[in-house]
C-alpha positions in Angstrom: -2.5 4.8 -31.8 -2.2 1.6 -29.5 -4.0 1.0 -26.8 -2.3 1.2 -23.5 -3.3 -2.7 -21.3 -3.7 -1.7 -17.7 -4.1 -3.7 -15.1 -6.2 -3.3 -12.0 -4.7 -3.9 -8.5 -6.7 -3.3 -4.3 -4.6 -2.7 -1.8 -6.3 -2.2 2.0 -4.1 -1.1 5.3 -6.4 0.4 8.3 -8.5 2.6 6.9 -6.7 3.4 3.9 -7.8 1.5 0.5 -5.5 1.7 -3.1 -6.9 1.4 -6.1 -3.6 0.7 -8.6 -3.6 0.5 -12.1 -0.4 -0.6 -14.1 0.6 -0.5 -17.6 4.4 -1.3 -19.2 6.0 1.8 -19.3 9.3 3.8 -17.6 9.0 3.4 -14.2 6.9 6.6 -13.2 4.7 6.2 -10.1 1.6 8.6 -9.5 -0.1 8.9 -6.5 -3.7 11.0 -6.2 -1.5 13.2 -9.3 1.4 13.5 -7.7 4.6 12.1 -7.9 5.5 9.0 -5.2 8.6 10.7 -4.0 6.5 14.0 -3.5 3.8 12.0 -2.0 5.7 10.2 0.7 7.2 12.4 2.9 9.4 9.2 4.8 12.1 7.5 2.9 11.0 4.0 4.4 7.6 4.9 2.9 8.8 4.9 -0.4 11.1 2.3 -0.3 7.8 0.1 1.2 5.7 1.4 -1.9 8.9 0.8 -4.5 9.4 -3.3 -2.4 7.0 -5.5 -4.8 9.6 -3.8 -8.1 12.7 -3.9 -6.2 11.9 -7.8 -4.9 11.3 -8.9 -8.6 14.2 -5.8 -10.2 11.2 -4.7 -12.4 11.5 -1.4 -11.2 11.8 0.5 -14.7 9.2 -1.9 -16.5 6.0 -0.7 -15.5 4.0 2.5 -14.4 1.8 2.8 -11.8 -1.0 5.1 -11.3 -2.8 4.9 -7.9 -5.8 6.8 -6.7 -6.1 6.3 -2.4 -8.3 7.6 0.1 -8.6 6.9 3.8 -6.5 6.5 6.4 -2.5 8.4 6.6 0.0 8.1 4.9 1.4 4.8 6.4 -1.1 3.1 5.5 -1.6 4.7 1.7 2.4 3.5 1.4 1.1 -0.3 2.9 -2.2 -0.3 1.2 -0.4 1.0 -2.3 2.4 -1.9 -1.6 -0.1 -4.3 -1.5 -2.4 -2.9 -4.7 0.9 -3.0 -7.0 2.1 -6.3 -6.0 -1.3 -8.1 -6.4 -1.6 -5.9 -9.4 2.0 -8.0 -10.7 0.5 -11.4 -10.3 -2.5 -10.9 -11.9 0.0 -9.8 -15.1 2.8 -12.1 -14.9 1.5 -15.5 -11.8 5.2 -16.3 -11.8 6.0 -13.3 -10.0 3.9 -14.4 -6.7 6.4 -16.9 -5.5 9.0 -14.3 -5.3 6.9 -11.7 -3.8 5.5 -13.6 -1.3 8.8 -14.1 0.1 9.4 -10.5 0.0 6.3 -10.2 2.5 4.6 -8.4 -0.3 1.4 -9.8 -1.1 0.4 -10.2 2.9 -2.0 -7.9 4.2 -1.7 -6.1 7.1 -5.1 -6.4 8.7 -4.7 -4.9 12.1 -7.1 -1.7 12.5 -7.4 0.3 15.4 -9.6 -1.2 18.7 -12.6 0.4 19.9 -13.1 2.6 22.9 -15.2 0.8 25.4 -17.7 2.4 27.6 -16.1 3.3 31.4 -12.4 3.9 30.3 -10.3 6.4 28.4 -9.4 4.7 25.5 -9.2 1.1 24.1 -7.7 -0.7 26.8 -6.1 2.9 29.1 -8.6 3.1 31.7 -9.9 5.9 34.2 -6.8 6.8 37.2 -7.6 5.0 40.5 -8.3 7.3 43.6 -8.4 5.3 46.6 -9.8 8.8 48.9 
């Protein structure tokens, strides 16, 4: 029997963090044992997961199964975007020209701002009474 080669790709978004593993195979993507198309409830989700194939038209070459926790689901689709395409440069480094254009291998590292002591939220603060 021969040994399936998988590769290891993180992806982070917010609180969310991907751990991707890839192997050659048919193009079938699993998310936390479902299927990406069951996972993703949002077309754009999918088509930002499917972005780092589609960029590189490799979509049918590998598989990809990706365990996430943390976070939503926009930022599983971000954080699983970034896991696969790092996880394509580590197999072929000719691919990172391509999917750095493509805005792939950027991460997104804006997380949500604290709550500071004396308003409502982040920055929304307390209404003004003047009586």
């Amino acid at each position: 029997m021969a040994e399936v080669k998988y590769i290891w790709g993180t992806g982070k978004r917010k609180c969310a963090i991907a751990r991707v593993r890839l192997a050659r195979g048919k193009g079938k993507v699993m998310v936390n044992g479902l299927e990406a198309k069951n996972y993703f409830p949002r077309k754009k989700q999918l088509d930002d997961v499917m972005l780092p194939f589609t960029a590189l038209d490799k979509a049918a070459d590998f598989d990809v199964i990706a365990k996430i926790h943390g976070g939503g689901i926009a930022g599983h689709a971000d954080a699983l975007k970034l896991g696969i395409a790092r996880a394509l440069v580590e197999i072929e480094p000719e691919f990172r020209n391509k999917l750095k254009e493509s805005g792939c291998l950027t991460r997104n590292s804006k997380i949500k701002e604290r709550k500071k002591y004396g308003q409502k939220k982040a920055r929304k603060k307390f209404q003004f009474s003047k009586r």
